[in-house]
C-alpha positions in Angstrom: 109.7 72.7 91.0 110.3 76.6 91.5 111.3 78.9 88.7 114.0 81.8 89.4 112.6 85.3 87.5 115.3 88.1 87.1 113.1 91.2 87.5 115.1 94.7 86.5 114.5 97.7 88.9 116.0 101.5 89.5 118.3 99.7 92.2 119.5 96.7 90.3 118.2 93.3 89.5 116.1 91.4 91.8 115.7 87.7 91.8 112.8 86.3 92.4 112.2 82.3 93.4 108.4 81.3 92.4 106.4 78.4 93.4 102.9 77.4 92.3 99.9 75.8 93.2 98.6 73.1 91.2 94.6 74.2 89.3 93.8 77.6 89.0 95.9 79.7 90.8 93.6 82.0 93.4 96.1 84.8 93.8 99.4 86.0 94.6 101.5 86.0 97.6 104.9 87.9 97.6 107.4 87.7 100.1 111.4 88.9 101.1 114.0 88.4 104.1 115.2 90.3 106.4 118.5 93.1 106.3 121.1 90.3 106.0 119.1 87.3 105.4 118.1 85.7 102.7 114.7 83.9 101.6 115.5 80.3 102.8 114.2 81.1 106.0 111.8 78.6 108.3 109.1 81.4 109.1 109.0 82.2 105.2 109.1 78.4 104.2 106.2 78.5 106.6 104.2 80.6 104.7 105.3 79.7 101.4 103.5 75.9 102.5 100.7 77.5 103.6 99.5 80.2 100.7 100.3 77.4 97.9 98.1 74.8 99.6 95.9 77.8 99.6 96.0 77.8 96.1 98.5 81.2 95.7 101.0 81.6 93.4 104.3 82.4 95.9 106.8 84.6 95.4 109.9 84.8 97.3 112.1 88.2 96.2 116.0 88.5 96.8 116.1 92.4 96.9 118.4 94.3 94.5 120.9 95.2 97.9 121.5 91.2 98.2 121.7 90.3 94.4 124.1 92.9 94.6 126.2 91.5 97.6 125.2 94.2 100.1 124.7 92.8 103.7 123.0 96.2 104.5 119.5 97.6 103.0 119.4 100.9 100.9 117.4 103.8 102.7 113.7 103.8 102.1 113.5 106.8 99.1 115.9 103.9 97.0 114.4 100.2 98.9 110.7 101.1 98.5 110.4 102.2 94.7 112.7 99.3 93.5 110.1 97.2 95.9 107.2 98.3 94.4 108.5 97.7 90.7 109.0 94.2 91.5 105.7 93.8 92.5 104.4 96.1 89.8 106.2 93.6 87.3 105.0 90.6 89.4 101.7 91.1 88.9 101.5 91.5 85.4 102.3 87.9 85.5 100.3 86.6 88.1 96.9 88.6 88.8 94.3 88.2 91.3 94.6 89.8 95.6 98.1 90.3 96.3 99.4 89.5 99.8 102.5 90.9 100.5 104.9 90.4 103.4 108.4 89.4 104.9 110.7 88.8 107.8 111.9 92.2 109.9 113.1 94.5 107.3 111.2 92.9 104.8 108.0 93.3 106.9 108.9 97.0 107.4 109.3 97.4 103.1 105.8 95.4 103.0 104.0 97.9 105.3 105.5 100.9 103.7 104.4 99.8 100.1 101.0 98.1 100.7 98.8 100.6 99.7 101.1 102.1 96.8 101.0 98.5 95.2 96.8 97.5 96.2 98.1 95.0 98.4 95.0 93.4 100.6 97.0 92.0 103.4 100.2 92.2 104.9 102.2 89.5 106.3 104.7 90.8 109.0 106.7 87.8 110.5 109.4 88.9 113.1 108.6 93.0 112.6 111.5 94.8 114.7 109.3 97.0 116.0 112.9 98.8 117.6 116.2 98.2 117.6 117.6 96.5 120.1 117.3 97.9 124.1 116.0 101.2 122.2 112.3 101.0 122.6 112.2 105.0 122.4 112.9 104.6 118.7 110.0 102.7 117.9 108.9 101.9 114.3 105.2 101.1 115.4 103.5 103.9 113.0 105.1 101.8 110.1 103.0 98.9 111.2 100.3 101.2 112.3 100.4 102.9 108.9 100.0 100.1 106.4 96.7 100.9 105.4 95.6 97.5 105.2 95.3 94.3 107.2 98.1 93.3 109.2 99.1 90.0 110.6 102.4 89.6 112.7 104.1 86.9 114.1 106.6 87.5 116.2 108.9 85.7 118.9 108.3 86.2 122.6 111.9 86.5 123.2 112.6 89.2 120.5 115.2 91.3 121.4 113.6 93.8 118.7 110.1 94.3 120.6 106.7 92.7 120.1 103.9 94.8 118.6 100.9 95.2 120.8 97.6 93.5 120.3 96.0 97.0 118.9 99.2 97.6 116.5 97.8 94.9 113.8 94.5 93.1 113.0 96.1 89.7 114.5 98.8 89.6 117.0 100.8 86.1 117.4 103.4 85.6 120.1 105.1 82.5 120.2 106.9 81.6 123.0 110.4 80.3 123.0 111.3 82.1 119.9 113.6 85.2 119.5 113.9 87.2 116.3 115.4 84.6 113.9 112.8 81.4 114.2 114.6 78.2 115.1 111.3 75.8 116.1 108.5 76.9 115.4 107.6 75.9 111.8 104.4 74.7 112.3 102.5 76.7 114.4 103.3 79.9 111.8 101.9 78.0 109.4 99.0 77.7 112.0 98.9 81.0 112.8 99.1 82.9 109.2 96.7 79.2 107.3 92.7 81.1 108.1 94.1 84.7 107.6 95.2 83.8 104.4 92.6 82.3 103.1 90.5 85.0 103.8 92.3 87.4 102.3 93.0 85.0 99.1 88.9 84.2 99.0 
């Protein structure tokens, strides 16, 4: 069964839903939702499955903004420092690589903060690489920027953009999908299963 952590930050209280592996745990993977979503999602469920049959503890963080009962994200200078001190407190608790990742907004956070916090990886599942019929205001250099591996997954009917093969060190597409994943379960397990595992080795 998960256990539910309360971690304080500048911003408020995150809560923090944590599943483990069974043996020796091979290191952790932390992971949040998107602007108004939440962490029950079927992409992060996806990679929740994966990275604990990989062995990682898993992490799935309700931001400050939603324990609060904000629909909307805080601007970076206030979102990315109460970020990092959740992983900062996270890690003290479970050591080993640190993979860190999320769903649109949450991927964006994750890019942003991956070298601050010595992540190895990031995971970027649905990244909006614009907003919608705005391609002029693209977010790419956030992606771009990381600093560290990349991986996205992304739908190809995403009304938010798709990276380009260059913009990460793996590119999946999956057809049929749009921003929010309704299907395709399995094959993100597929996609993100060997990246993980080398990152977690």
């Amino acid at each position: 069964m998960p256990n539910e952590l309360l971690v304080t930050t500048s911003a408020g209280n995150a809560s923090v839903v944590v599943d483990t592996p069974t043996g020796e745990p091979r290191g952790l993977v932390v992971l949040t939702h998107g602007a108004g979503g939440g962490i029950e999602t079927l992409d992060l469920h996806a990679v929740r499955d994966a990275a604990v049959a990989r062995g990682a503890v898993v992490a799935r963080v309700n931001q400050p903004y939603v324990v609060a009962g904000r629909r909307m994200p805080p601007r970076p200078p206030v979102q990315d420092p109460a970020w990092i001190e959740v992983i900062l407190q996270l890690r003290q608790r479970f050591p080993g690589p640190l993979v860190q990742g999320g769903r649109s907004n949450g991927a964006r956070v994750a890019c942003r903060t991956a070298t601050s916090v010595e992540a190895v990886g990031v995971l970027a599942l649905a990244f909006p690489l614009h907003p919608p019929g705005k391609p002029e205001n693209s977010r790419v250099e956030e992606l771009r920027g990381a600093g560290v591996p990349v991986i996205v997954v992304n739908g190809a009917n995403d009304p938010f953009g798709i990276p380009d093969a260059g913009d990460a060190q793996e590119v999946h597409v999956l057809p049929g999908e749009a921003h929010s994943f309704k299907k395709s379960r399995a094959e993100i397990r597929a996609a993100v299963d060997p990246w993980l595992e080398r990152w977690l080795s």
